[in-house]
GUDOTI-398892 format. One record per residue: residue number from 1; x, y, z of N, C-alpha, C in turn. Coordinates in steps of 0.2 Angstrom, whole numbers. Layout:
// residues N
NUM:X:Y:Z:X:Y:Z:X:Y:Z
...
//
This chain:
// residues 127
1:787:346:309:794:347:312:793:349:320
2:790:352:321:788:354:328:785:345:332
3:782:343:330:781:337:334:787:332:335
4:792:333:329:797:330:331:801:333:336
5:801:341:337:806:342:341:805:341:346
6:796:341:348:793:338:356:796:331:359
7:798:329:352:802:321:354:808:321:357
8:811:326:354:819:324:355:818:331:362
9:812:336:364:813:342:369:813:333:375
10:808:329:375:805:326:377:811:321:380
11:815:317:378:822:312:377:826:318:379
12:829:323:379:833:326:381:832:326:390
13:826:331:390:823:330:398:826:325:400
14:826:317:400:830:313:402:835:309:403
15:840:314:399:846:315:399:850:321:405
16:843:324:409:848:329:414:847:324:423
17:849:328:425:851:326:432:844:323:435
18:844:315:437:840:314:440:835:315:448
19:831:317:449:829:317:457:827:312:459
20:820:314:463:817:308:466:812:306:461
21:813:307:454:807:304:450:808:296:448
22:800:296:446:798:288:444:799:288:438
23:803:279:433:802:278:428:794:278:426
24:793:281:420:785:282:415:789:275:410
25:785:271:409:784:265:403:780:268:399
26:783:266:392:777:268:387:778:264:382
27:777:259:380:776:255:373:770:256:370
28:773:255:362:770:254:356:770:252:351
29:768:252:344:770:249:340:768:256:334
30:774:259:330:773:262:324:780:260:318
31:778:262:313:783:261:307:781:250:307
32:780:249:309:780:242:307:784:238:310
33:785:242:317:790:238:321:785:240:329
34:790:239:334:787:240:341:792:247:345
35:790:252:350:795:255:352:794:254:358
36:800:259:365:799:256:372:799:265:375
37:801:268:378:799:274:381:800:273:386
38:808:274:391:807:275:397:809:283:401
39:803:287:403:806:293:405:806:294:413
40:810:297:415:809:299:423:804:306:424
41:799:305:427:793:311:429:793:313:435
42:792:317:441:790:319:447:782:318:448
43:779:320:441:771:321:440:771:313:438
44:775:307:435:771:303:431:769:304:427
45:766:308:423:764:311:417:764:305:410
46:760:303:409:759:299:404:758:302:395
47:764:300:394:762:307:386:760:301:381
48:758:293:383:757:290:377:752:292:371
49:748:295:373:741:298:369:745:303:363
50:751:308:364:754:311:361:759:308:355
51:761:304:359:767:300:355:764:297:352
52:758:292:354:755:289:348:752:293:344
53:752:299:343:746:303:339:753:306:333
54:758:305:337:766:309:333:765:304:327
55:768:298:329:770:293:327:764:291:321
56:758:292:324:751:290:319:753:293:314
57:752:300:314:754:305:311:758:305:304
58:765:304:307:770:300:303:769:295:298
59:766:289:303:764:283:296:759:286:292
60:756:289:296:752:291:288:755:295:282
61:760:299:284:763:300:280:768:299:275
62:774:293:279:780:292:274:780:284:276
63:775:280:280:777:274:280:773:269:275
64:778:265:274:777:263:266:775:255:267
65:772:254:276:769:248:280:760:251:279
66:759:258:278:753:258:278:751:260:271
67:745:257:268:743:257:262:742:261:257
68:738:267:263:734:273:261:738:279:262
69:743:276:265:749:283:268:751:286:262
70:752:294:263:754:298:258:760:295:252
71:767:293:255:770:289:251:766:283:247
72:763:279:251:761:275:246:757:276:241
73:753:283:243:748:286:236:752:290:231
74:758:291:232:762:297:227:766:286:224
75:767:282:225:771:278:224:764:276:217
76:759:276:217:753:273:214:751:277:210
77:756:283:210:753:289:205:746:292:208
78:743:291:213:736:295:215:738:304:214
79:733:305:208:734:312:206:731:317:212
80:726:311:217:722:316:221:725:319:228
81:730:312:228:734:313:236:737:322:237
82:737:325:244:739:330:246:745:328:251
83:750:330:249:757:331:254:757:335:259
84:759:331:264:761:336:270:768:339:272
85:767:340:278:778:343:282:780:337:281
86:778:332:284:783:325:285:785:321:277
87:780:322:273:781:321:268:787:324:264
88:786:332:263:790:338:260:795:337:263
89:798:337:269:803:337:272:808:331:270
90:804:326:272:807:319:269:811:317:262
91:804:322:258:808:323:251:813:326:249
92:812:331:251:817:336:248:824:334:254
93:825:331:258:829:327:262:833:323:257
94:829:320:253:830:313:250:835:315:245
95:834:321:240:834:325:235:842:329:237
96:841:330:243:847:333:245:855:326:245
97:852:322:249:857:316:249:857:314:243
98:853:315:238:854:310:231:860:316:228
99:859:323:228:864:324:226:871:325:229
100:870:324:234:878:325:238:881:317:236
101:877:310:232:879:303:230:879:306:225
102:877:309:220:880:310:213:886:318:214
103:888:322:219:893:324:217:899:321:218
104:899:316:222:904:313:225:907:308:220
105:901:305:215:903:301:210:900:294:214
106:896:294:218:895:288:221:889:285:220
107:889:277:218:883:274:214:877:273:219
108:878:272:224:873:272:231:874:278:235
109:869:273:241:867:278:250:872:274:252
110:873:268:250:877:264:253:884:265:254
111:883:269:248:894:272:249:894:279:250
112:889:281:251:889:290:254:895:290:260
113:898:295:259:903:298:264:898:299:272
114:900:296:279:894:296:284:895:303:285
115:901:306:284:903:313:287:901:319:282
116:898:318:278:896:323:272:889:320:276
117:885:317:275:880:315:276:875:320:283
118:880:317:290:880:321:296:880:328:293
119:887:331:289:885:339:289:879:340:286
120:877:336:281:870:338:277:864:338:282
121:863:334:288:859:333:291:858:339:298
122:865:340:300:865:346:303:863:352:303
123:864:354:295:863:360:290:856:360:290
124:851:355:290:842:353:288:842:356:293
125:843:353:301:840:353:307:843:358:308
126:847:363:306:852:368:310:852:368:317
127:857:362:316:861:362:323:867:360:324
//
């Protein structure tokens, strides 16, 4: 959870008031898709080493694009796989919204209420 928060500490920073800084580019590719990164730095500062290491991280654990990733080894029954935070988190996330669609009487994710959902999400992240 802490490497996600460096994400979003990370994206915030450039959301404040601009000075003389340079856009930083940073592309990559994780989850099975491509991503883009543009922050303003005074230093330049290149955090791609980071990000990809977040992101690695990640797939290895809940992306269901890489083979050996934790989810795909609980999906295959491997009795020997070990669980991580992104995992647990993920789960018990999922476990949460499954039952806010069964107290509402609702058959999917699809028809979840988007405003029960927000609070649920709020309430995890306490924010």
């Amino acid at each position: 959870m802490k490497k996600i928060l460096f994400i979003f500490i990370l994206f915030a920073g450039a959301c404040t008031q601009m000075t003389d800084s340079r856009p930083v580019r940073l592309v990559g590719e994780a989850q099975g898709t491509y991503y883009s990164i543009i922050y303003f730095d005074d230093e330049l500062r290149d955090f791609q080493f980071e990000i990809d290491s977040i992101l690695k991280s990640f797939d290895q654990s809940v992306s269901l694009w890489v083979p050996n990733s934790i989810i795909s080894r609980v999906n295959r029954n491997d009795s020997k796989v070990e669980l991580d935070e992104y995992f647990i988190e993920n789960f018990n996330f999922s476990k949460e919204v499954s039952e806010v669609i069964d107290m509402n009487g609702l058959d999917s994710v699809n028809t979840v209420c988007l405003a029960e959902v927000k609070n649920l999400i709020s309430t995890i992240l306490d924010i």
